[in-house]
N, C-alpha and C positions, 0 to 999 in steps of 0.2 A: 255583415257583422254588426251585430246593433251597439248602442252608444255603451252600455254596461263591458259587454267582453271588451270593446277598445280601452277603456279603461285599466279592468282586471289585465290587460295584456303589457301596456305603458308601463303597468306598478310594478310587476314582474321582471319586465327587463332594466329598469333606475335600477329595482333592488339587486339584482346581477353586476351592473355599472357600481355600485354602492359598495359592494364586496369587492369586485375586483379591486377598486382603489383604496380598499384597506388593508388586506390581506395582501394583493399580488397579481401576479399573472397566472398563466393556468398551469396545474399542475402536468411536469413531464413525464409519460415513463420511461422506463429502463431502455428503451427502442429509441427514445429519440422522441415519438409522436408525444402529441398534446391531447388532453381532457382539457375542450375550454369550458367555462364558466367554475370549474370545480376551484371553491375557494383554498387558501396555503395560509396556515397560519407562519407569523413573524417567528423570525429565533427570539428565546429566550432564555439569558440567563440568568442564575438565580445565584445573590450573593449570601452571604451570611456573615455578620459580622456582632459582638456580644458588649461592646461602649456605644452607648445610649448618646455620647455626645457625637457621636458621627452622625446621624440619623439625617439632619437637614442636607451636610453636606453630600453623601453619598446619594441622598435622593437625588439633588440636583444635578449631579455629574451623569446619574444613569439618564436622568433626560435629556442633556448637552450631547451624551453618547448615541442615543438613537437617533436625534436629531443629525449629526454626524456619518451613522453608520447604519439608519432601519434598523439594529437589531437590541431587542427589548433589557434590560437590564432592572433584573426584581430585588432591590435588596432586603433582606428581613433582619432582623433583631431577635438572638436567642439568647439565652441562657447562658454565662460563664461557666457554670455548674458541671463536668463532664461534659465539656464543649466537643470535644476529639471523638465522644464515647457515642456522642449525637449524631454527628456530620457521619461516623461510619456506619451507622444504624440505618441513616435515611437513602445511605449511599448503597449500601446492599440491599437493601429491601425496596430500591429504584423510586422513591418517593418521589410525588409530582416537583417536589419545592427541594430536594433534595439541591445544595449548594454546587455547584459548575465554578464558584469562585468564596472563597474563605478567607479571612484575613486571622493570622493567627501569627503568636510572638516568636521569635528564633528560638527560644530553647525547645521547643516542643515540634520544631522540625523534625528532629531524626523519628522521634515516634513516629509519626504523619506518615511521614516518607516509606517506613518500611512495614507499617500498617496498608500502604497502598495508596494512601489519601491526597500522596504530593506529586506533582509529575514536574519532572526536568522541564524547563525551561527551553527551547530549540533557539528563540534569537533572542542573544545577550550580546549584544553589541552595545547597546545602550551601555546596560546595566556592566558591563566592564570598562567601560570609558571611566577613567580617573577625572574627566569634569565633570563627572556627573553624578557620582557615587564614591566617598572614601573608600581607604582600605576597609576600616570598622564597618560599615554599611554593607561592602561585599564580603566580607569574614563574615557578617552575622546570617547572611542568608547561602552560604556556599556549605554543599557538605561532599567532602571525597572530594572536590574537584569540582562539583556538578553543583547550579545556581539553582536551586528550586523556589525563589517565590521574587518578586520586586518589594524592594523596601520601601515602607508607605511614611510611617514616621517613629519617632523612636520616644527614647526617654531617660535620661540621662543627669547626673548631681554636677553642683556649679559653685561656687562660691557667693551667696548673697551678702550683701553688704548696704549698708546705709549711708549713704553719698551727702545725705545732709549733715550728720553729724561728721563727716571725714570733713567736708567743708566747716563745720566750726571750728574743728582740731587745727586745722591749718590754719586758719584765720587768729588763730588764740597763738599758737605757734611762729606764725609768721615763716610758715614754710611754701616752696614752690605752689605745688598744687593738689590737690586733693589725688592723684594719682601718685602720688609719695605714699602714702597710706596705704594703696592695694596691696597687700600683702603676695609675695612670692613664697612663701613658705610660715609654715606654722610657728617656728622661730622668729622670722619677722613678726607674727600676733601677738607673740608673748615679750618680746621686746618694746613694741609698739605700748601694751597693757603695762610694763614698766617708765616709760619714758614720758607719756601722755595722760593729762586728767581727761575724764571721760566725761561727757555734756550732762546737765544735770538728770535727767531721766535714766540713763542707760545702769542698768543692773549687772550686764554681764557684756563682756568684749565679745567673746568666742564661745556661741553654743550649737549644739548639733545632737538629732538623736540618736546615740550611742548604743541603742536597744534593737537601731534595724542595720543589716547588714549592709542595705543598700546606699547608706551613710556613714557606714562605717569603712568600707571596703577598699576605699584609694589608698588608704594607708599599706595596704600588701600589693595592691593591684599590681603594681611593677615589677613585683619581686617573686609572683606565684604564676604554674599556668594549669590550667585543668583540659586538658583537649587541644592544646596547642593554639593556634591563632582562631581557627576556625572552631575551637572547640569541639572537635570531633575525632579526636583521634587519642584512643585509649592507650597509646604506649607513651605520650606526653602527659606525664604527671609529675610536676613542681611543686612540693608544697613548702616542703620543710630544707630551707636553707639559710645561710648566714643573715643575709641582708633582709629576707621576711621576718627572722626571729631580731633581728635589732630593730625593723620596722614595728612591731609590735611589743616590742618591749617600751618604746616611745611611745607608744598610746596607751600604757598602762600609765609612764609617768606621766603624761596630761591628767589624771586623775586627779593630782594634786593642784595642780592650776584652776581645773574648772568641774567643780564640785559638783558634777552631772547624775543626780542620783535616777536611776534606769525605771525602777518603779515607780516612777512619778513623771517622768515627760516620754512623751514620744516624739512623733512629727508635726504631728496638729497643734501639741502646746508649744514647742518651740516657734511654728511658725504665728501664734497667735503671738507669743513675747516681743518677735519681732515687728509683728503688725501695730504693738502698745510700743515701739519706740525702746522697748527695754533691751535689743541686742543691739551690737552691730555689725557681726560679721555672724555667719552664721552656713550652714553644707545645707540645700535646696533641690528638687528638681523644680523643671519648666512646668511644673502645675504651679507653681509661688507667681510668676509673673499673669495670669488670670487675677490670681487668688488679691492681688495685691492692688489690680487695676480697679477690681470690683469696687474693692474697699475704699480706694481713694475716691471714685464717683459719690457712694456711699457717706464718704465724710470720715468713715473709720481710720483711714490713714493718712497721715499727715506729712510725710518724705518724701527725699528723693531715694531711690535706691539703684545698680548696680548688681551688674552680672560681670566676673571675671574668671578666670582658669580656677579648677580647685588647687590649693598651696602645697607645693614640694612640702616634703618635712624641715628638712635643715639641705646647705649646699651640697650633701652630701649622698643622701637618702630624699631620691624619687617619689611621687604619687603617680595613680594612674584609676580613673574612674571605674565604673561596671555604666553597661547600656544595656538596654532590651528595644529590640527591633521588632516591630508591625509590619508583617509580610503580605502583599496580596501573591495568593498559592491558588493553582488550578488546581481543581480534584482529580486524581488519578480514575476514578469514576466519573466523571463529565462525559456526556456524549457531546458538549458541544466546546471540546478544547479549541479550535482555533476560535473562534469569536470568544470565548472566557481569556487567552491569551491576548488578546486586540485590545478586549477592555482591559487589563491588570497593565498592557503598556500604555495606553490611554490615559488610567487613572495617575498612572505613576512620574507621567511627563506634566500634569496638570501646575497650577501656580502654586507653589507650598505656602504664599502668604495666602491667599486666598484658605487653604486649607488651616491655618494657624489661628485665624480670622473668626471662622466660624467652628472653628470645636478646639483649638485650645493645644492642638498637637503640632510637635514640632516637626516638618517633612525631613525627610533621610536623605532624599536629593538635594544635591549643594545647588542653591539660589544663583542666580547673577545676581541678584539684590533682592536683602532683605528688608524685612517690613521695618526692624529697628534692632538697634545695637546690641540688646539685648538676645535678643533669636540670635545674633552672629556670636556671640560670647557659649551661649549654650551647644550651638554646631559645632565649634572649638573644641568644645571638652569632650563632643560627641567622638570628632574623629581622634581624638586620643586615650580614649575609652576603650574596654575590656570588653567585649558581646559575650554576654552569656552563653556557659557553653551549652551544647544540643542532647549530648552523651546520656540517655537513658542509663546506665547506671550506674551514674554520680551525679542523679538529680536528688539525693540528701545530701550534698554537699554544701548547699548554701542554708539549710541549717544548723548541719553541724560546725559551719564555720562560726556561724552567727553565736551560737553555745559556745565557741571556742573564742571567742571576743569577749562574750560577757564574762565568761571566767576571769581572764585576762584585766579587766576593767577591773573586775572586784577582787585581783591582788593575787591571783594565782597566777603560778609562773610560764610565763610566756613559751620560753623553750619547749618545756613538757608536754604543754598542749598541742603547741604547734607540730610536734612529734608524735601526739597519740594521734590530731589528726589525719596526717597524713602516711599513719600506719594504717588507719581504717580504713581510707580511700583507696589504700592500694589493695588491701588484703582484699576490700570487692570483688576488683578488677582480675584479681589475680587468683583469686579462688581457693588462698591458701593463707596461710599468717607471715606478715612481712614486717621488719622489725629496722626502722636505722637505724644506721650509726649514730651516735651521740656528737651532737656540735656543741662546740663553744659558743656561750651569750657575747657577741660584743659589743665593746661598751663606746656607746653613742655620748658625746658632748651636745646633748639640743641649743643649750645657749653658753657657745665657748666665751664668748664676751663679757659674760655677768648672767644672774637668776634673775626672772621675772617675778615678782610677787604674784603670791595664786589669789583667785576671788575668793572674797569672801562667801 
């Protein structure tokens, strides 16, 4: 054999040594026996996720993951836009990139599910361990009984407040300590706004935007249920009863205290008033503690600020938030569920500050330790929060609620609406015209003590 073939024969076999150590060993058949040198490509699964701020992080994790487990983890970036209409399109028509793992919110579970798109869950051991997951966290992702996806991270309304200014109040006061000030209820705000001069910048005590539901909604949250715990069960529907129509009749009279006009703020200008120093209490979700870190590197903001429980109304009358939960869900179409289920518990055990760190979300999994008090004040409000319900249909619910708040704000009567809406919602369900009974308005004392004077 002359110098050339020895050559060509060396190159040939490195290149076989070369594949084998990328790809595998050699492929088995069905018999038992081996085909060597025939290369095996890696498993691969393919994510699909539609927030742009995951992007670093899940890249990382799928390479911690292989690194972990050999098997490939592709995640991509698509479109919010008919996300579900997508995933089922690529799932039937067996697309190469077709998603094996999808992260999608609780409400849009039961669609998923019965579209085919969601598959049960087989080891929830984890995932029903109470230190590992609230009740809220396993309500958001349970439906009938059955857990279909791990909770990634959520999102959830908090009380913000301005700790610098609580600190000059006390200090001008000559009171304990700046936690005399946290408000336990909306009563204590409005007593506080009467008792207390307000530092010179601040324009308004108590603001919030009144025009989105998802800020509006504690004020019933306690008193209403749509699907029951898990929101998925059409013979549980609460809307209209005593303690939701006096809950809501109080938020009409806040009206007069805090001169909130609807067409003119939303969430953006309130949180910008607060970023000027001009609020200092004010209803948030965990995007404000980014939004706010920024600013201060920036030079833009100049406080301290605080995260606490959103405030009861009065001793009497309860609050209770809304949450939406970030599921990782196998595809019911995956051909590769056990390794998509490895990663979804893989991803799901990871460090939540880590995850909080680089995109800003808060993990659903309860921490041994969090990154700072502020993440522990928001996991608070989480686990005593509402999850949205799944119920395809009574997914106009949460704008006809929202209609049926702004009504309410601008002076229409609480009762009536609160009763037209939950004639609508039933009459859906029920396929036929459903009419309550007529309740009595009762009449709530918000400051039995004394009136707060309203802002100007």
């Amino acid at each position: 054999m002359n110098v050339k073939k020895r050559l060509i024969s060396v190159l040939a076999i490195a290149l076989v040594l070369i594949a084998l150590c990328l790809f595998g060993s050699a492929y088995v058949r069905e018999d038992g026996t081996e085909l060597p040198f025939t290369v095996v490509q890696k498993e691969t699964v393919h994510l699909w996720y539609t927030d742009a701020a995951l992007t670093d992080y899940l890249n990382s994790k799928a390479v911690s993951f292989y690194e972990a487990t050999d098997i490939r983890v592709e995640p991509m970036l698509v479109s919010g836009l008919e996300y579900l209409e997508a995933i089922n399109r690529a799932s039937v028509q067996e697309q190469e990139d077709a998603p094996d793992v999808f992260i999608l919110t609780n409400d849009s579970l039961e669609k998923a599910y019965l579209a085919g798109l969601v598959t049960e869950l087989e080891n929830i051991s984890d995932l029903a361990n109470s230190t590992h997951y609230s009740q809220a966290a396993q309500n958001a992702v349970s439906y009938h009984g059955k857990y279909l996806g791990y909770p990634l991270y959520f999102e959830t309304s908090a009380l913000l407040y301005n700790k610098t200014y609580l600190e000059q109040i006390v200090a001008e006061e000559e009171l304990s300590s700046a936690d005399a000030l946290i408000p336990s209820s909306i009563a204590d705000i409005l007593n506080f706004a009467d008792q207390y001069s307000t530092p010179e910048n601040v324009e308004y005590f108590f603001r919030w935007d009144v025009s989105d539901i998802f800020y509006n909604y504690f004020f019933i949250g306690n008193y209403i249920s749509v699907g029951g715990a898990a929101g998925d069960n059409c013979e549980e529907i609460d809307i209209y009863n005593e303690d939701a129509i006096a809950s809501l009749s109080v938020y009409q009279e806040l009206n007069q205290f805090f001169s909130i006009d609807t067409k003119e703020t939303n969430y953006d200008t309130i949180m910008q008033e607060f970023l000027d120093g001009k609020t200092i209490y004010t209803i948030a979700t965990s995007d404000c503690m980014k939004k706010l870190e920024e600013a201060r590197e920036n030079g833009e903001f100049v406080y301290e600020y605080g995260i606490a429980n959103i405030p009861d109304i009065n001793a009497e009358l309860m609050t209770k938030g809304m949450s939406v939960t970030n599921a990782l869900v196998v595809n019911g179409y995956s051909k590769h569920k056990e390794a998509a289920g490895r990663f979804i518990e893989y991803l799901a055990k990871e460090d939540g500050n880590e995850l909080y760190e680089k995109t800003g979300k808060l993990p659903a999994r309860i921490q041994e330790q969090y990154a700072n008090n502020n993440m522990v004040a928001f996991s608070q409000n989480y686990v005593k929060s509402a999850p949205i319900p799944k119920m395809v249909e009574t997914s106009n619910f949460w704008v006809e609620l929202e209609i049926c708040f702004a009504k309410v704000w601008s002076g229409e009567d609480a009762n009536a609406e609160l009763k037209a809406l939950s004639e609508q919602i039933k009459t859906q369900l029920a396929g036929e015209p459903v009419t309550e009974e007529v309740l009595q308005t009762p009449v709530v004392e918000l400051l039995p003590e004394g009136e707060a004077e309203s802002e100007e």
